[in-house]
LOKOLSE-311449 format. One record per residue (C-alpha): residue number from 1; residue in one letter; x, y, z. Coordinates in steps of 0.001 Angstrom, whole numbers, always signed. Layout:
! residues N
@num = NUM; residuo = A; east = X; north = Y; up = Z
...
! end
This chain:
! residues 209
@num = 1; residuo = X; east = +28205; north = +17478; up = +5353
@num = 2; residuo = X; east = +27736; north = +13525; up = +4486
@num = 3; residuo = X; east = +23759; north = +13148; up = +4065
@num = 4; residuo = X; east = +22645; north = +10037; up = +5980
@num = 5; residuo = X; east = +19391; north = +9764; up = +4404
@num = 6; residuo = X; east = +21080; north = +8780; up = +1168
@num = 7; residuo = X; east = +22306; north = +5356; up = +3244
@num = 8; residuo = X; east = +19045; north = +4177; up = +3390
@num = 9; residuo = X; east = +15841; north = +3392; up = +851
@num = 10; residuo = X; east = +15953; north = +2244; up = -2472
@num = 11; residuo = X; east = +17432; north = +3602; up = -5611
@num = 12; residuo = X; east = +15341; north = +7196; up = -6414
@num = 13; residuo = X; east = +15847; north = +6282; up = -9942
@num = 14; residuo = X; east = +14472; north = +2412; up = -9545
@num = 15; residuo = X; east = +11278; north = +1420; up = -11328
@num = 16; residuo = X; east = +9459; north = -1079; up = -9731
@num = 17; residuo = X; east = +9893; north = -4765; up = -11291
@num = 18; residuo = X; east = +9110; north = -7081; up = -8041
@num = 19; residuo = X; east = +6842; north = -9802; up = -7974
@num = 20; residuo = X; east = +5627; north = -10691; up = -4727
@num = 21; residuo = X; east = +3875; north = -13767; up = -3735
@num = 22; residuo = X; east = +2034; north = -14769; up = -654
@num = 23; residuo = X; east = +74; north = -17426; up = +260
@num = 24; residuo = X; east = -3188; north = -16918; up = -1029
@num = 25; residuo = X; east = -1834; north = -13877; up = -3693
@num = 26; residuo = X; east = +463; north = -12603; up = -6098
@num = 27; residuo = X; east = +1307; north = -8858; up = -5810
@num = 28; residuo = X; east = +2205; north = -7558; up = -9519
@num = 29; residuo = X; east = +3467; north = -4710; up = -10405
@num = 30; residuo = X; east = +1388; north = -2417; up = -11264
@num = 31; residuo = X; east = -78; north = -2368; up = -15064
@num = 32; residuo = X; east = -2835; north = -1214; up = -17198
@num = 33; residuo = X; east = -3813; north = -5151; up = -17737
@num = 34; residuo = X; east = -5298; north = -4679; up = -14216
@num = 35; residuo = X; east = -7372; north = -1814; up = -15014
@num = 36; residuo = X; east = -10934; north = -3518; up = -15485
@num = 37; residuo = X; east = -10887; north = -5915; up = -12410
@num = 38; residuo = X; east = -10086; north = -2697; up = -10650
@num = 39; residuo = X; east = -12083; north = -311; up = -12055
@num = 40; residuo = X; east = -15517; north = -2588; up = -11385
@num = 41; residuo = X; east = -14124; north = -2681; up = -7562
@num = 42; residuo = X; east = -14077; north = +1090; up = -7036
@num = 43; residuo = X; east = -16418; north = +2614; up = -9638
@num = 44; residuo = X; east = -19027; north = +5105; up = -8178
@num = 45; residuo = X; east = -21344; north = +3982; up = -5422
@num = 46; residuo = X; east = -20388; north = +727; up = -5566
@num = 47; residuo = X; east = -16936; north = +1716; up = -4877
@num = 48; residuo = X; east = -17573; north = +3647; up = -2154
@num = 49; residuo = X; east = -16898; north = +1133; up = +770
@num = 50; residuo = X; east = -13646; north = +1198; up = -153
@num = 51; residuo = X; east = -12893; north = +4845; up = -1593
@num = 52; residuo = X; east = -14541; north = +6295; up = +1502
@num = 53; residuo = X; east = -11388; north = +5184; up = +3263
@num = 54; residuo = X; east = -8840; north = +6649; up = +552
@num = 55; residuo = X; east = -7112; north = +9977; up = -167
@num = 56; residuo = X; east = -8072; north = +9447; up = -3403
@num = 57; residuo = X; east = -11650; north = +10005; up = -4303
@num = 58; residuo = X; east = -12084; north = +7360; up = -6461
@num = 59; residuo = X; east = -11330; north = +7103; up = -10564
@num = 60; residuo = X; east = -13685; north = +9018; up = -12848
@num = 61; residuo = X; east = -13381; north = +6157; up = -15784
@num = 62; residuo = X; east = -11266; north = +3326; up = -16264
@num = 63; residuo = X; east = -8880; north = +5248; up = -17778
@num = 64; residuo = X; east = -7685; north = +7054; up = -14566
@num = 65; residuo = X; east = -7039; north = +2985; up = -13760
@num = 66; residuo = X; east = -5053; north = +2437; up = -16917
@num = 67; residuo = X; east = -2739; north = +5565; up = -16182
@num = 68; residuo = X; east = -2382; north = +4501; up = -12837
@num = 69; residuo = X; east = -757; north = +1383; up = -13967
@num = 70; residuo = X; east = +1149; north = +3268; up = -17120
@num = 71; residuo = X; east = +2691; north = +5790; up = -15054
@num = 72; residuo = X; east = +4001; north = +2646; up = -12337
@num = 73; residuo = X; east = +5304; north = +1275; up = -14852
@num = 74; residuo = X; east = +8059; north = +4197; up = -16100
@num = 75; residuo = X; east = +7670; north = +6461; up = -13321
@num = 76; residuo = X; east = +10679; north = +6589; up = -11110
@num = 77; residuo = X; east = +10654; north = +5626; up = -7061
@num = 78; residuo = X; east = +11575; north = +9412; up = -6244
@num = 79; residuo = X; east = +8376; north = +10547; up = -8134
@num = 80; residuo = X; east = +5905; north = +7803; up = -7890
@num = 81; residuo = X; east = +7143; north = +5211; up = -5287
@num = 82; residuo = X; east = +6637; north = +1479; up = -6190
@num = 83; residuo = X; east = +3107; north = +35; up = -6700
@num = 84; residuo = X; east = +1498; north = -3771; up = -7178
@num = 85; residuo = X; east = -2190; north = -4488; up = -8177
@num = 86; residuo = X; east = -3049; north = -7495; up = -6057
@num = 87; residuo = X; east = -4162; north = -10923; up = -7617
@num = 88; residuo = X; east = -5501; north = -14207; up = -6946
@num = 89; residuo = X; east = -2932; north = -16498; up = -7157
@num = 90; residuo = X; east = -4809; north = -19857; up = -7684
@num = 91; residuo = X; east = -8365; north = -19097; up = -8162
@num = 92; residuo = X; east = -9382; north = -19867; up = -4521
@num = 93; residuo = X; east = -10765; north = -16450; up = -3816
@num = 94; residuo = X; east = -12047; north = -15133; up = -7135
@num = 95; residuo = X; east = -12820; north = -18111; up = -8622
@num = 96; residuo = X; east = -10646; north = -16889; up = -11608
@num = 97; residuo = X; east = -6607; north = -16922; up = -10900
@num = 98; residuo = X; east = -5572; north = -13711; up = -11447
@num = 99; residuo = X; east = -8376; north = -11793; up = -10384
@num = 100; residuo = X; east = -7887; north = -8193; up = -9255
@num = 101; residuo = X; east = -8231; north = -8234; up = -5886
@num = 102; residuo = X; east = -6992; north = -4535; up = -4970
@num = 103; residuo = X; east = -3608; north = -2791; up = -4555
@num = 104; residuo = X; east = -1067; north = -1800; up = -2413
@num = 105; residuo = X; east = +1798; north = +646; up = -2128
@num = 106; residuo = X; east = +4624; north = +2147; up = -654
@num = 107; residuo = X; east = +5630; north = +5657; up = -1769
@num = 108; residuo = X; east = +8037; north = +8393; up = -762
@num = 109; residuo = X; east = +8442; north = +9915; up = +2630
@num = 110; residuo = X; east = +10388; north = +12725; up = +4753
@num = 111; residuo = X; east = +13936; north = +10599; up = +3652
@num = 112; residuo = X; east = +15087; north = +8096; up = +1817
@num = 113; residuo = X; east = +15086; north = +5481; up = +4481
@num = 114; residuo = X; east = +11573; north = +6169; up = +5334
@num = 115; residuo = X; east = +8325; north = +5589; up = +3208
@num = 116; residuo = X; east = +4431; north = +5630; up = +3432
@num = 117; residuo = X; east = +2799; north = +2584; up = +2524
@num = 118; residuo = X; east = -1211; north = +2793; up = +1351
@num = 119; residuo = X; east = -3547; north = -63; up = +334
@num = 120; residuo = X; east = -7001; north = -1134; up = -945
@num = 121; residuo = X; east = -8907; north = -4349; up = -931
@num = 122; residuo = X; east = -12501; north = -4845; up = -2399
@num = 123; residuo = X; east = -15296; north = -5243; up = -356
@num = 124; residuo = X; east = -16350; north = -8731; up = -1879
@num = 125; residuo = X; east = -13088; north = -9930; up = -489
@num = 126; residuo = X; east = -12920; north = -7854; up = +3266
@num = 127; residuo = X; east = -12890; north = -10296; up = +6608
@num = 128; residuo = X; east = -10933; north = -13019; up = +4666
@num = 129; residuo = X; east = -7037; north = -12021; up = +6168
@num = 130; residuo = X; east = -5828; north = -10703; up = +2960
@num = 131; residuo = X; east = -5127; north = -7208; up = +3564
@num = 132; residuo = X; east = -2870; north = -8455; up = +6768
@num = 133; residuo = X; east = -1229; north = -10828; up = +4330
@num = 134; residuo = X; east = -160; north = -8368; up = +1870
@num = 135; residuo = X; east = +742; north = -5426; up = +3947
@num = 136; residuo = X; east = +2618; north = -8096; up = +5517
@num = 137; residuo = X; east = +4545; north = -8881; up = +2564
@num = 138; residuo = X; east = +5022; north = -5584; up = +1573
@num = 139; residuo = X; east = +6660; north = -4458; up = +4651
@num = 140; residuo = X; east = +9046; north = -7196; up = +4735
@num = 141; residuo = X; east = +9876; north = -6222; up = +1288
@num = 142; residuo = X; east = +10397; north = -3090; up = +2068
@num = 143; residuo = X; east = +12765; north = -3937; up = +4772
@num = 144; residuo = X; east = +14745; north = -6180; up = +3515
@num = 145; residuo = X; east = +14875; north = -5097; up = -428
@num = 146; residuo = X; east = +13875; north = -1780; up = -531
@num = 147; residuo = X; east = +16826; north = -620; up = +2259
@num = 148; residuo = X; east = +13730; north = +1226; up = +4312
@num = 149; residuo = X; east = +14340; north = +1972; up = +8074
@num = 150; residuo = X; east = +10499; north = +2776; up = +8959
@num = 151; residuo = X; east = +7491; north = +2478; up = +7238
@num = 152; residuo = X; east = +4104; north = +5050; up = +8120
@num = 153; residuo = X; east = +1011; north = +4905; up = +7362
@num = 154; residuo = X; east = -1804; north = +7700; up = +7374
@num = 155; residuo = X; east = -5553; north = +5987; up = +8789
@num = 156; residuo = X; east = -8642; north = +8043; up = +8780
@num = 157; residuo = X; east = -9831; north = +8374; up = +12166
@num = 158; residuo = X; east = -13539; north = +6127; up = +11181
@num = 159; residuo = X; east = -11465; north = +3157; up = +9796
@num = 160; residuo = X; east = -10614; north = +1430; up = +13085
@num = 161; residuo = X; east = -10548; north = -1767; up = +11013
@num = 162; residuo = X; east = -7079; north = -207; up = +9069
@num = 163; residuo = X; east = -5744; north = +732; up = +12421
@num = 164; residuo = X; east = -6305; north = -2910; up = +13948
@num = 165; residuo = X; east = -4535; north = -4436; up = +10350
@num = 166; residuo = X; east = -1607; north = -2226; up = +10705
@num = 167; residuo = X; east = -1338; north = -2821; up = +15071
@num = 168; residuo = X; east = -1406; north = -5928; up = +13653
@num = 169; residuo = X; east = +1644; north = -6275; up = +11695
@num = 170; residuo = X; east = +3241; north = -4163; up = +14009
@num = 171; residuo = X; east = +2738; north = -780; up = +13826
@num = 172; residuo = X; east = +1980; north = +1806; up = +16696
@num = 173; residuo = X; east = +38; north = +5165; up = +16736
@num = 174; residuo = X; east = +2106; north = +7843; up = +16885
@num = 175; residuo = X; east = -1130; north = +10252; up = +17286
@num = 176; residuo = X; east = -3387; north = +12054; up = +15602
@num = 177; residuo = X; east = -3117; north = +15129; up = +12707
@num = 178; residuo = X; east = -5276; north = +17270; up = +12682
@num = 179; residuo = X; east = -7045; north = +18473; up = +9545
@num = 180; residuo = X; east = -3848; north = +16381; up = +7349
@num = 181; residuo = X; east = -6321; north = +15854; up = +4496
@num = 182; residuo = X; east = -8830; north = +17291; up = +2139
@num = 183; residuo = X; east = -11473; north = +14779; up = +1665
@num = 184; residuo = X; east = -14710; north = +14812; up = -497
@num = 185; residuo = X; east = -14638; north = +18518; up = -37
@num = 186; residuo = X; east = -14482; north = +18650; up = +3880
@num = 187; residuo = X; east = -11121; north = +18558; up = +6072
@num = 188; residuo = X; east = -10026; north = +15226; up = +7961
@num = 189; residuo = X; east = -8060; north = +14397; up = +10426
@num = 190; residuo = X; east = -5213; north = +11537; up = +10164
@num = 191; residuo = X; east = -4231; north = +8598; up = +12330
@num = 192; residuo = X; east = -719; north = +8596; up = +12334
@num = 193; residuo = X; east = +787; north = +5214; up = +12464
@num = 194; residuo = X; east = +4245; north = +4112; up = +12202
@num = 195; residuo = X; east = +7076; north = +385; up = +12434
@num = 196; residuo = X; east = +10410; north = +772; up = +12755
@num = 197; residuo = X; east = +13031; north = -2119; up = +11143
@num = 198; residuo = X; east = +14137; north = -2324; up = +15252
@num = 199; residuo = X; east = +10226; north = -3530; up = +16337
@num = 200; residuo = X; east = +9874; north = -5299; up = +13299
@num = 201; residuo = X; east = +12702; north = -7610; up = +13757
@num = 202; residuo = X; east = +12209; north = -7981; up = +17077
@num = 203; residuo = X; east = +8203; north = -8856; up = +16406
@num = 204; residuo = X; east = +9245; north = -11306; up = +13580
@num = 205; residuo = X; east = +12223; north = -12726; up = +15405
@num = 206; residuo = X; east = +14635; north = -11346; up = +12817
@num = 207; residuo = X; east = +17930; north = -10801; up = +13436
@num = 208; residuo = X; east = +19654; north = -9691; up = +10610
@num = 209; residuo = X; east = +18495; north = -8214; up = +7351
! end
């Protein structure tokens, strides 16, 4: 029997090489040279704001940061998906261009045509649009280069400010998973959230891809 899901997604054995810019950013793929500005954005309490809100816990020493970044780079789509550290483009936000802003992903899912996306942003830089401006990019991305036919995305039920981002861009709750995730020790529940390529043409006006 022909397997449909091998129609769609990108290649399993594709490393990810894109460079994506937006208006205000430049989403590279990810590398250890990113490490640092990252590292100081999530390390320990500090960090917390924004690690509170992640599967991950947070990185015990910058060097969880620079394999991060080491195994994006070889890693394989199948295995790892494809990842981008995000970066100031001109200096206007930082006040350095290239700063590390945060990252942004989209990795595997239940078939090739589907994937998860997941994303960061520092809390220096929260309330500023950026977040909606690179998930934004990264979706059309993965619609239109990546071959993807829907995109989810897993929200912890406290971050109503993720849900509102992704609403945003297009996505609808598809409901609510109960006890999805191991978090700081305790079980949590998960927002499920998902766009198809059908609404997201037909919120961005697109008619072919």
């Amino acid at each position: 029997m022909h397997d449909l899901s091998l129609d769609y997604g990108p290649d399993p054995d594709s490393v990810n090489t894109t460079i994506i810019l937006t208006d205000r950013m430049e989403l590279r793929p990810a590398h250890r040279d990113a490490a640092a500005d990252l590292f100081a954005l999530l390390e320990g309490e500090r960090g917390r704001a924004v690690t509170d809100n992640l599967l991950w816990d947070g990185p015990d020493s910058i060097q969880d940061i620079v394999n991060w970044g080491d195994q994006s780079q070889r890693a394989p789509f199948r295995d790892w998906g494809h990842h981008w550290s995000i970066h100031d483009l001109d200096g206007r936000i930082t006040g350095r261009v290239g700063g590390g802003l945060g990252a942004i992903g989209i990795g595997t899912s239940a078939h090739n045509g589907r994937g998860d996306i997941g994303y960061w942003l520092g809390e220096p830089y929260w309330g500023l649009g950026l977040m909606t401006e690179a998930v934004e990019a990264v979706v059309t991305h993965g619609f239109t280069t990546m071959n993807l036919v829907k995109i989810d995305a897993g929200v912890f039920p406290w971050n109503a400010g993720s849900s509102r981002l992704l609403e945003k861009v297009g996505f609808q709750r598809e409901g609510l998973i109960r006890s999805a995730y191991v978090k700081r020790g305790r079980l949590v529940d998960s927002v499920a959230h998902g766009l198809t390529i059908e609404t997201w043409r037909a919120v961005n006006n697109v008619t072919d891809v």
